[in-house]
N, C-alpha and C positions, 0 to 999 in steps of 0.2 A: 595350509591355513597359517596368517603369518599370526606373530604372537602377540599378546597387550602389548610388552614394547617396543615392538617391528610398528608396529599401529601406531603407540601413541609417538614417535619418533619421529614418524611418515605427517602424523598431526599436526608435531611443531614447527616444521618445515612448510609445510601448505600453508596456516597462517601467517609465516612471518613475509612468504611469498604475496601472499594478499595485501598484505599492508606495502608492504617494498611498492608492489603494482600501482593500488591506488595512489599513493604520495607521489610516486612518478607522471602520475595522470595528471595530479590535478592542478601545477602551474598551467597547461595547457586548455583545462575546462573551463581554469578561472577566466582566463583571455578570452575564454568564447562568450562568457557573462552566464556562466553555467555555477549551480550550486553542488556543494561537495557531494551529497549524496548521488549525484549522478555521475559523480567521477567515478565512484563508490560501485556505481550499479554497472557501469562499463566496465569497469575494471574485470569484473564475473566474465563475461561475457570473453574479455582478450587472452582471457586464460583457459578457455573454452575449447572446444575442438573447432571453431570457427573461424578465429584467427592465431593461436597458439599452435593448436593443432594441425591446422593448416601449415606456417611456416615448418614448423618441428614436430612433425606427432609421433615420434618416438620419445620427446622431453614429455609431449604433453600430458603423454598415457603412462609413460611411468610417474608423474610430479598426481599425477588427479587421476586415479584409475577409480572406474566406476563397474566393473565385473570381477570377478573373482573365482575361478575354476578350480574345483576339489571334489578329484575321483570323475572329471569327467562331466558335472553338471556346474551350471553358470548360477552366479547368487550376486546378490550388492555387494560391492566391495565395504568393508568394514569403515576405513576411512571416510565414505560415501556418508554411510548413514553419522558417523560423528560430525561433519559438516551439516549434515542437515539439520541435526539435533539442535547442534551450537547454533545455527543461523535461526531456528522456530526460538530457542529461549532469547537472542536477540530483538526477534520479532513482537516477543511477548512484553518484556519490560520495555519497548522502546513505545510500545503504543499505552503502556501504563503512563510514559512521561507525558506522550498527547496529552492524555485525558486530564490529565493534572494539571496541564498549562491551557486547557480550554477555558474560555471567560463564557461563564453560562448567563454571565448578565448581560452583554453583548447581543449573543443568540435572542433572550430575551426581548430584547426593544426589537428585533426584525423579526421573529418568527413570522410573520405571515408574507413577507418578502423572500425566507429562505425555504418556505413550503412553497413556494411558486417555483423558485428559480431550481428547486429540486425535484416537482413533479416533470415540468421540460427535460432538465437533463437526465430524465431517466425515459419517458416516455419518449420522445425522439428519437435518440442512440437505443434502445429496444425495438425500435420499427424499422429502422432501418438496418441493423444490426439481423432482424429476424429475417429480412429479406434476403439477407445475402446469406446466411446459414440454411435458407432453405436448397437455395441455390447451389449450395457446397455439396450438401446431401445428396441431392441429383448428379450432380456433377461426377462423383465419387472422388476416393481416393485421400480426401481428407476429416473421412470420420470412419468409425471400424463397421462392421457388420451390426453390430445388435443399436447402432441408432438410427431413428426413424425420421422422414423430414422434419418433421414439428420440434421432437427433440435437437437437433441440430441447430435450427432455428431459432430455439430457447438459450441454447449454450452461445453460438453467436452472439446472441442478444446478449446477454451476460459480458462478454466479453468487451463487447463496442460502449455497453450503457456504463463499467465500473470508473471508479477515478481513485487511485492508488492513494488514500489515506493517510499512511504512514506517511510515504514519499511525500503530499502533498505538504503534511504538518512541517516537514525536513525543510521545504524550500519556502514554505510561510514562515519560519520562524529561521530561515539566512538572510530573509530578503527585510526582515523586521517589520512584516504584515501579523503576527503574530495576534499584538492586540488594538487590530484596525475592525470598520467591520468588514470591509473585503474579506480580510483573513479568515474571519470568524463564520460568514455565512461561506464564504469558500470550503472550510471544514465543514460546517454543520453539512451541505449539499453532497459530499463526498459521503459522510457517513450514511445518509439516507438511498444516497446509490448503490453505495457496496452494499447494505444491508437488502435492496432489493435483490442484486447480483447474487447475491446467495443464497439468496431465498429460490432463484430460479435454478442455481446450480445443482442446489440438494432437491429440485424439483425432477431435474432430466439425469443425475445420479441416479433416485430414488426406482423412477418410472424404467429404467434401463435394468431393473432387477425384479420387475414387475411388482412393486410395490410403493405407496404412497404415506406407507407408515413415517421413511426419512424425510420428507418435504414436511408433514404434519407435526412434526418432534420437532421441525427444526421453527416452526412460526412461534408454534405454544412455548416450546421450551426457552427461544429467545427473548418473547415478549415476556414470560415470567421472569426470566431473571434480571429484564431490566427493572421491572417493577419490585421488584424484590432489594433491587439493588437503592432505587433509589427513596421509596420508603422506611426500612429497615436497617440493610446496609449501611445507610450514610449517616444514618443515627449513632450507632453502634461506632460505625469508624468515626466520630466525630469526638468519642472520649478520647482516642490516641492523643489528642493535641494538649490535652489536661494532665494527661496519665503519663509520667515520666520517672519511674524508677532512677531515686539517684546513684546506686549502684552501678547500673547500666552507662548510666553519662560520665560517671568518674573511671569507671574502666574502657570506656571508645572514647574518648575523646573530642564529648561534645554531641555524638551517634548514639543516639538511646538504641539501644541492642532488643529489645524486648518489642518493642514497636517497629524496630526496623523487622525482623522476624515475624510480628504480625502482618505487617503491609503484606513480604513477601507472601507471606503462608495464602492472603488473601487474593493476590495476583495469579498464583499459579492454580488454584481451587476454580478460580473466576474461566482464566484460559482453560483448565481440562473440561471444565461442566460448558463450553462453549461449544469446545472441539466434540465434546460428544452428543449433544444435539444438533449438531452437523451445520451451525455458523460460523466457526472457524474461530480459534482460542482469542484473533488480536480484538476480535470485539468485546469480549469478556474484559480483556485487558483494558481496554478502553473505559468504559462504563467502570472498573473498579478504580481508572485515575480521575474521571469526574468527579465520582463522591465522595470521594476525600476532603477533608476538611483542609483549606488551604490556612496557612499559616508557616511557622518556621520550622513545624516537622517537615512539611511537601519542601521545602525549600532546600531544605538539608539533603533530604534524599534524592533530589533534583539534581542536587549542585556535585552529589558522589557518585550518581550512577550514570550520567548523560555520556561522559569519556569513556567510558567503557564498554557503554552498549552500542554506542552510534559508532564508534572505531576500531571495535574487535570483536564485537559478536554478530553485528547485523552484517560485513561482510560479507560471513558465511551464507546467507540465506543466496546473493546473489551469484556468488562461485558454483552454487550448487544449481539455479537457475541457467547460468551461462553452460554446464554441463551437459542441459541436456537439448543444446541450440546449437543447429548446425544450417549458415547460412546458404550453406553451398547447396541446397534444398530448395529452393527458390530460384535455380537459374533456367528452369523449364520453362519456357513460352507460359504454358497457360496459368502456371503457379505461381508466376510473376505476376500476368495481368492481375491473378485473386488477389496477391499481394497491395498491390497497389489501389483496387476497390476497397481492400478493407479499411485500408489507408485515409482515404477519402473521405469513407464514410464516417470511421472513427473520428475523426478531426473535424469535418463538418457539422457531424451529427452534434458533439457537443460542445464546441465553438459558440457555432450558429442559434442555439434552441436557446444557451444558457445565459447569451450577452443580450438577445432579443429579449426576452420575458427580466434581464435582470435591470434591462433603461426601460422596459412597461411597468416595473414597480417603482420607480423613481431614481434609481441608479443615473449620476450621469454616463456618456457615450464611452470616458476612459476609463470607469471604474468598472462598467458591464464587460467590455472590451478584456481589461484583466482579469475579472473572476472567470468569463468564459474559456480565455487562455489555460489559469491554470487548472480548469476540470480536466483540461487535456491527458493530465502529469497521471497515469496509466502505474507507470512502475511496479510495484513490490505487491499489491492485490491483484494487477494483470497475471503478473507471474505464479503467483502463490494460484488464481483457479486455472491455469495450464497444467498446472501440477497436478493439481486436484483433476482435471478430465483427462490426463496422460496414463497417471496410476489406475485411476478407473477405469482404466480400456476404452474411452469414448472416441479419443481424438488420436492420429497419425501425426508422424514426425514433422511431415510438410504442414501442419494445420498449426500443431506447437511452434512451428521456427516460423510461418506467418503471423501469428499473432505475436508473438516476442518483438519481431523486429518494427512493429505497428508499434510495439508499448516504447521500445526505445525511442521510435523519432517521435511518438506523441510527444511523452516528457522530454526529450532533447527540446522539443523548442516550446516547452510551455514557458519555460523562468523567458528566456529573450523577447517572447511577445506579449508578455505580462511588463518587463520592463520598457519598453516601447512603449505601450498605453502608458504607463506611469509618466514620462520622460514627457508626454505630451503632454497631459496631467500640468504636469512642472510648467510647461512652457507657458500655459493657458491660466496658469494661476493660482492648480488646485494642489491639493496635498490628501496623500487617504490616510483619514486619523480615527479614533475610533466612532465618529458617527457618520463615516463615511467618507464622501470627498469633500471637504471644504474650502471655500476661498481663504487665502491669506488676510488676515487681517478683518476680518468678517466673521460674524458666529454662523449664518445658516447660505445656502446659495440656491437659485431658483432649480427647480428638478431633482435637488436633496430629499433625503428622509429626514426630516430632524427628530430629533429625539429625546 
């Protein structure tokens, strides 16, 4: 058993490898018209047994050992689970900053335009999604014994209908869609997905142990605490912005210590009471950056924590994702062919459902065009329930390294065919600003929402 600092040594070396990796990556992403987070996510991946471990797997399995033998039995290697740790606390304040830069006024003027383009992209990519997880089922070989067509099915679904949240907030807010409304109903539909996505996940978790209790905990338990969050909560956190201990500020340096301590105290409360009614801590995260009172507390805490979370602690989450993907799982005739279905569908399915219904609510043809692109963007929610159905015993390693390599090329080419629509956008006139596309020089254009 190596020692704390055999461990924390082996730590500091794996990080600093991460970072070396990613910076190396990402003059060549940026060329591709790629955003950092995705340099970010590959970078997981090439340090992986996939392509690291491929070239070198004796660098690779000493640099990222993921087992540990003492006395003869196999356990997670220690360094494993510190990766994982570091990359979920990443995950956690990274979706606190979403939630703090979401414009709920925004949301507001379209709500019933982003309740449309959100029931599509989720009912779609769950039909089609179930169809081919029934299929896996039968098929064998990529789900374990104790899951049943229908559950398979389910999880499928899950997986084809989610749209990677974080990631998507990362490349709305490089691409400076941030406070458009593409951006905005682009988030708002993302959230509504994932949220179904896990609702189905803790449904065929649940039912895999013969019980409906986890599926029931997780509906009641999420809807309460958004209600709770946003009556209550947002009251309560709303004195932070008044309440400024001048003690605090003359000793940080402008960083109220006493409120920075309450946010935290509230983000991480927010993320465990999430994680254990079985919605997954980053939406707790989430919902506790929306009601936040914005002013030049959120702004302060914005501007100290964004470099730290987005470039050394969210890494983690993907090194530890590229761990457990091996592509070389996929060169079987028929595990290919499934690869390349899922492929299809994932990308059609929500393409197609979320650009049609988003030019049926008024959207022109280049704005529908990009939001349906970027529901594509899979990423770090794709990943994060592979995990979730790996650990539970539901899904085999060919099922994991199929779906992974699905969430890579979704998001590979969500930012390139979002900026293409734009680019035409440009050509044709338009510009996406926050009431959507507009003409140049013109307040409203025909097929607009105005607002």
């Amino acid at each position: 058993m190596p020692t704390l600092l055999a461990i924390t040594t082996h730590f500091f070396l794996q990080v600093a490898i991460i970072l070396v990796t990613y910076r190396l990556l990402w003059p060549l992403f940026r060329r591709l018209g790629q955003v950092q987070v995705v340099a970010i996510m590959v970078a997981g991946f090439v340090l992986g047994p996939s392509v690291l471990g491929w070239v070198w797997p004796q660098a690779q399995q000493w640099l990222f050992p993921t087992q540990l033998v003492v006395g003869g039995t196999s356990m997670t290697h220690p360094n494993l689970i510190a990766i994982y740790v570091l990359g979920q606390l990443g995950l956690v304040l990274y979706m606190f900053l979403v939630g703090a830069s979401f414009k709920l006024d925004i949301l507001g003027s379209h709500l019933r335009q982003a309740g449309a383009t959100s029931a599509a992209g989720v009912g779609v990519p769950l039909a089609l999604g179930g169809v081919v997880g029934w299929l896996m089922v039968s098929s064998g070989g990529y789900f374990t014994d104790k899951v049943d067509n229908w559950q398979g099915s389910l999880f499928v679904a899950s997986a084809v209908a989610i749209t990677a949240f974080p990631m998507l907030a990362w490349i709305i807010y490089d691409s400076g869609l941030l406070n458009t409304r593409l951006g905005t109903m682009s988030l708002s539909c993302a959230a509504v997905d994932d949220a179904c996505a896990w609702v189905l996940l803790a449904t065929v978790v649940a039912t895999t142990k013969d019980s409906m209790n986890g599926a029931l905990l997780a509906v009641g338990g999420g809807l309460g605490y958004v209600l709770l969050m946003v009556f209550v909560g947002r009251r309560l956190l709303a004195k932070l912005e008044t309440w400024t201990p001048r003690i605090d500020r003359e000793r940080s340096g402008g960083v109220p210590i006493a409120q920075l301590c309450i946010v935290l105290v509230v983000v991480l409360l927010a993320a465990w009471f999430t994680d254990w009614v079985g919605i997954y801590s980053v939406f707790g995260a989430f919902v506790a950056g929306a009601v936040m009172p914005r002013g030049q507390l959120l702004d302060t805490l914005r501007e100290r924590f964004e470099p730290l979370v987005a470039y050394l602690l969210l890494p983690a989450f993907f090194i530890y994702a590229g761990l457990n993907t091996e592509l070389s799982l996929i060169f079987e005739p028929s595990v290919l062919a499934m690869a390349a279905l899922v492929l299809i569908v994932s990308f059609a399915g929500k393409f197609g459902a979320i650009s049609l219904v988003a030019r049926w609510q008024g959207m022109s043809w280049h704005e529908a065009g990009a939001m349906g692109a970027l529901a594509n963007a899979r990423g770090l929610m794709e990943l994060i329930l592979l995990n979730v159905g790996l650990s539970a015993g539901l899904i085999t390693a060919e099922l994991y390294t199929i779906l992974a390599l699905m969430t890579i090329v979704t998001t590979f080419v969500a930012t390139p065919i979002q900026r293409v629509f734009e680019r035409r956008a440009s050509r044709s006139g338009y510009v996406f600003g926050p009431t959507g596309a507009e003409l140049k020089g013109s307040d409203t254009v025909p097929g607009t929402i105005a607002v």
